[in-house]
Backbone as CSV, one residue per row, in Angstrom:
resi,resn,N_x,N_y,N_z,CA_x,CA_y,CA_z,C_x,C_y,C_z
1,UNK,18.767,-4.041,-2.040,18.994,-5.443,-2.223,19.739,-5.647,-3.543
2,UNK,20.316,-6.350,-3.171,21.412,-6.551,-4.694,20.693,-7.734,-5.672
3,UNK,20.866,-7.618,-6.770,20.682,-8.757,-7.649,20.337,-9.946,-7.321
4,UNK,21.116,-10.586,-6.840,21.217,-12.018,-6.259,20.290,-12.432,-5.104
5,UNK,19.598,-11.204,-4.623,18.426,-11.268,-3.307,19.519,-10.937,-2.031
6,UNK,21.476,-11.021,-2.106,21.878,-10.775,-0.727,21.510,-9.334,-0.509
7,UNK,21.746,-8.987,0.922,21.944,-7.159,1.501,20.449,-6.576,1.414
8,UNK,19.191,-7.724,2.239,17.980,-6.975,2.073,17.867,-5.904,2.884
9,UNK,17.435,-4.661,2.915,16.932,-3.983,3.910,15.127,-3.981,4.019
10,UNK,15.125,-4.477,5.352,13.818,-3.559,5.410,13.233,-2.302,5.094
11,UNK,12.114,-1.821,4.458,11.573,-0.631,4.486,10.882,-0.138,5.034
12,UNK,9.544,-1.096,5.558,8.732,-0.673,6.259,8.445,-1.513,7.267
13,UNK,8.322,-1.051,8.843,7.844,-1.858,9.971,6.402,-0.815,10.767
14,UNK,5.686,-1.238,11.399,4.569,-0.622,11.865,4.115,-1.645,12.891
15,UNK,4.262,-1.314,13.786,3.418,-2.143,15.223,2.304,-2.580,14.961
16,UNK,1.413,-1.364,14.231,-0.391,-1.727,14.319,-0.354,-1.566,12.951
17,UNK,0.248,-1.924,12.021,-0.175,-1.866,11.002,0.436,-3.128,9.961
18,UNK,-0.151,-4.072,8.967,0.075,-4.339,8.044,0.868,-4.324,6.506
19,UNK,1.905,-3.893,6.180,1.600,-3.364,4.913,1.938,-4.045,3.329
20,UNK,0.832,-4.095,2.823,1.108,-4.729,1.649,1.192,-4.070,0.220
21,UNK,1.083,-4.857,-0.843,1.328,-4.066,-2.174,2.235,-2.889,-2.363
22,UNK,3.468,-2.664,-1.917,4.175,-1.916,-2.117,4.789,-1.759,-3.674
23,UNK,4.528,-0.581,-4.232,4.736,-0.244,-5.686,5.411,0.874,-5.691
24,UNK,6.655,0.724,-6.149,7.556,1.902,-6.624,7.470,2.976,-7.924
25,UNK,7.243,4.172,-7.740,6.702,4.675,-8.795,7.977,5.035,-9.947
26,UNK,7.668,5.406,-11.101,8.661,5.308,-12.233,9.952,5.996,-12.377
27,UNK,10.039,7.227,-11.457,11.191,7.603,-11.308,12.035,7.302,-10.005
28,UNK,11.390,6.299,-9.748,12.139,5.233,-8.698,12.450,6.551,-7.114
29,UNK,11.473,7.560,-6.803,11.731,8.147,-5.972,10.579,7.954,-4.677
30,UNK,9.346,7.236,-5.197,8.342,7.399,-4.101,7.895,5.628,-4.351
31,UNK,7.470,5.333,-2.540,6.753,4.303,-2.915,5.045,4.088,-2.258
32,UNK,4.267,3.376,-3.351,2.606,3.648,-2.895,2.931,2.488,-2.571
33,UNK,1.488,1.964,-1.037,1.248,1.055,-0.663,0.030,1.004,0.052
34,UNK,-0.828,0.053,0.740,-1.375,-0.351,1.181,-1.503,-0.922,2.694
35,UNK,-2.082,-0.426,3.545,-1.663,-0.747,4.930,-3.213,-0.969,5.833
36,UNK,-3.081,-2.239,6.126,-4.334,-2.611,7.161,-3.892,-3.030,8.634
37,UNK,-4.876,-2.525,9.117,-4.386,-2.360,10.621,-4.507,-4.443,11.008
38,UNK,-3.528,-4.425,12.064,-3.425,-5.790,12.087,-4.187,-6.124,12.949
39,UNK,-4.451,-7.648,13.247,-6.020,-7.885,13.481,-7.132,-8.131,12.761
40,UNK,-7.158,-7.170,11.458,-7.946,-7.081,10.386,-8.134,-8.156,9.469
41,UNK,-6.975,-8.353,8.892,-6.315,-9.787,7.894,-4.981,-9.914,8.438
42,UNK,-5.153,-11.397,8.207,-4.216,-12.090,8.654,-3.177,-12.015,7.062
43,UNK,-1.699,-12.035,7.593,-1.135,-12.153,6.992,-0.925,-12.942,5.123
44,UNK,-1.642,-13.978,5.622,-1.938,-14.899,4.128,-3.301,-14.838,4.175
45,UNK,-3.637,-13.639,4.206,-5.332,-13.663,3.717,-5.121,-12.275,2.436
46,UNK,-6.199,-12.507,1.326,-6.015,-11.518,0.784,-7.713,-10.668,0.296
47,UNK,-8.279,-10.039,1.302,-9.547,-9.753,1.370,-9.852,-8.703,1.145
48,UNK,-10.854,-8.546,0.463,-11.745,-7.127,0.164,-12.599,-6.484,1.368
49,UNK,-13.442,-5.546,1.193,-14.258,-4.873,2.161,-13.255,-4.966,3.762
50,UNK,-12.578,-4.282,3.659,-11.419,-3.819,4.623,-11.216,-2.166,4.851
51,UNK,-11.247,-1.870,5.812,-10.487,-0.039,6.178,-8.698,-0.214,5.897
52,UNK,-8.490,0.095,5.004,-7.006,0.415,4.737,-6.637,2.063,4.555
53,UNK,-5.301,2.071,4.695,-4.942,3.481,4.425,-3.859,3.072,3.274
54,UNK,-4.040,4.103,1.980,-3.018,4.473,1.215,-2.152,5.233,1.118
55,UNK,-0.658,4.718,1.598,0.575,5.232,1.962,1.453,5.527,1.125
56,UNK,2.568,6.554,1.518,3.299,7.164,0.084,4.319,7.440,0.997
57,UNK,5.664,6.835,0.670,6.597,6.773,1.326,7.836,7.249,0.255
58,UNK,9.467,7.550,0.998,10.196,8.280,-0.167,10.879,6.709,-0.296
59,UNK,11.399,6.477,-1.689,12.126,4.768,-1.800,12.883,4.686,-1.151
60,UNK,13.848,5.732,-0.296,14.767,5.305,1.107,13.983,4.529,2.236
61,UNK,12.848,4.387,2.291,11.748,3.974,3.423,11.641,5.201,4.279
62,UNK,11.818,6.504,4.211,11.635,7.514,4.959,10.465,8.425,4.681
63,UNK,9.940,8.987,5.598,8.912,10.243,5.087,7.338,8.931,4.710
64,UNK,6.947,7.946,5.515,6.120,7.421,5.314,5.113,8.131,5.877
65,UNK,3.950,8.377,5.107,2.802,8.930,5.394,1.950,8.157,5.080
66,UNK,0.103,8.211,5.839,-0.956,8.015,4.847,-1.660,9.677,4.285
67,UNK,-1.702,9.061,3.049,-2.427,9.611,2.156,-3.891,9.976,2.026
68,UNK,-4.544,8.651,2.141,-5.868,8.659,2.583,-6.050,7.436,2.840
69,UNK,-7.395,7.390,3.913,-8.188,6.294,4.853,-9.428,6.031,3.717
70,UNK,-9.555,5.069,3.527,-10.369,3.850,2.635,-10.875,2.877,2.962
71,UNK,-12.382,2.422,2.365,-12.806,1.082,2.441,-12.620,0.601,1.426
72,UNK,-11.717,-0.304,1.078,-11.227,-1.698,0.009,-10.519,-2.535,0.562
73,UNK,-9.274,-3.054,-0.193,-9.111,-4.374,0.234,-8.497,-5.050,-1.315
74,UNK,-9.041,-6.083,-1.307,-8.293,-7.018,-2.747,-9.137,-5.775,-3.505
75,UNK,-8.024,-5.440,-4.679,-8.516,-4.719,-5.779,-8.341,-3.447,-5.633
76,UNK,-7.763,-2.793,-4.348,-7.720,-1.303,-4.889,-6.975,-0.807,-5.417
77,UNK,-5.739,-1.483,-5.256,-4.041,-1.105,-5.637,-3.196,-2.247,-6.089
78,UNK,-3.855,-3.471,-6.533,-2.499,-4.248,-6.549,-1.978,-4.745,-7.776
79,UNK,-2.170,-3.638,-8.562,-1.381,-3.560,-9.920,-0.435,-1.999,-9.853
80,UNK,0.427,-2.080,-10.120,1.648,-0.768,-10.195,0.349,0.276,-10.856
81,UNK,0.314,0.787,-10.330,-0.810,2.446,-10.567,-0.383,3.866,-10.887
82,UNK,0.847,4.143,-11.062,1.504,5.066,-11.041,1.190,6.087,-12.518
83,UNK,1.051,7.234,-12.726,1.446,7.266,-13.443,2.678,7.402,-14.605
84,UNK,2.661,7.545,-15.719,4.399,7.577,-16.014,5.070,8.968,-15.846
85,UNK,4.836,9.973,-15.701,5.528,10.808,-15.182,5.798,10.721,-13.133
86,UNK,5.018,9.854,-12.897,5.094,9.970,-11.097,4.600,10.957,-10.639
87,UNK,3.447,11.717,-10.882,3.001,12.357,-10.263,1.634,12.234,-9.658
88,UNK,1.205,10.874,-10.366,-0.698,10.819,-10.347,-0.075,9.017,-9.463
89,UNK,-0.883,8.549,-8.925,-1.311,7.208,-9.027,-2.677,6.788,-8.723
90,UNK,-3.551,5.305,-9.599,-4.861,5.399,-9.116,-4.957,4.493,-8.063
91,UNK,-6.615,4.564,-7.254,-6.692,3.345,-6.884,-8.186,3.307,-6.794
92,UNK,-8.757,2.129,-6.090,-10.003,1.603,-6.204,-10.895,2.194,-5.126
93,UNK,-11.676,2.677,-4.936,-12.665,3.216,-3.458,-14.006,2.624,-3.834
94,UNK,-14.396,2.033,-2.764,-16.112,1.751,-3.057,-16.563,1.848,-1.708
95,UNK,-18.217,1.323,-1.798,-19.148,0.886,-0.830,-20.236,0.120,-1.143
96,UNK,-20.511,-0.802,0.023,-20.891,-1.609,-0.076,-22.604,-1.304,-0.085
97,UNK,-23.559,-1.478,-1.118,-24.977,-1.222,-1.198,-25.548,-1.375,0.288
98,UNK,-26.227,-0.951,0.528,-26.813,-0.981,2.233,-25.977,-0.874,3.175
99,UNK,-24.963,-0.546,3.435,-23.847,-1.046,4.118,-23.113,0.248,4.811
100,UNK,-23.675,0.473,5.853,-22.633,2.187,6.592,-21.553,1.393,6.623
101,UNK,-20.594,2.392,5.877,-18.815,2.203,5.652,-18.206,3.458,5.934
């Protein structure tokens, strides 16, 4: 996408999947994200205690993988997490007290 917002490309599409928080890591070669199966949350919802998978894709939008399958939601990833060399990024994992997850 150029400057001005013309010449967007899409990066990511998924039938059954969601994907949000997309964060480009510092040497601008990989991107982390967040992906909930749809059905789950609705588009303008932004909710915790969710099964998401954390995805790592190359910044061409190619070579999208998940990484790992998770229970979170708001809060696991949606600050740039990377580290500054690009090799680490964090994110949030929990469970819920009493709660098979």
């Amino acid at each position: 996408m150029r400057a001005d917002g013309s010449v967007q490309t899409r990066m990511t599409h998924d039938d059954e999947w969601n994907i949000w928080f997309p964060h480009i890591s510092p040497d601008r070669e990989k991107v982390a994200m967040l992906a909930y199966r749809k059905g789950d949350v609705k588009p303008s919802e932004h909710l915790p205690h969710r099964y998401v998978e954390l995805r790592l894709m190359d910044s061409d939008g190619g070579n999208m993988r998940a990484v790992v399958s998770l229970f979170g939601g708001q809060g696991t990833m949606n600050v740039n997490s990377w580290s500054p060399d690009s090799k680490k990024f964090a994110y949030v994992r929990y469970r819920i007290r009493g709660e098979e997850v």
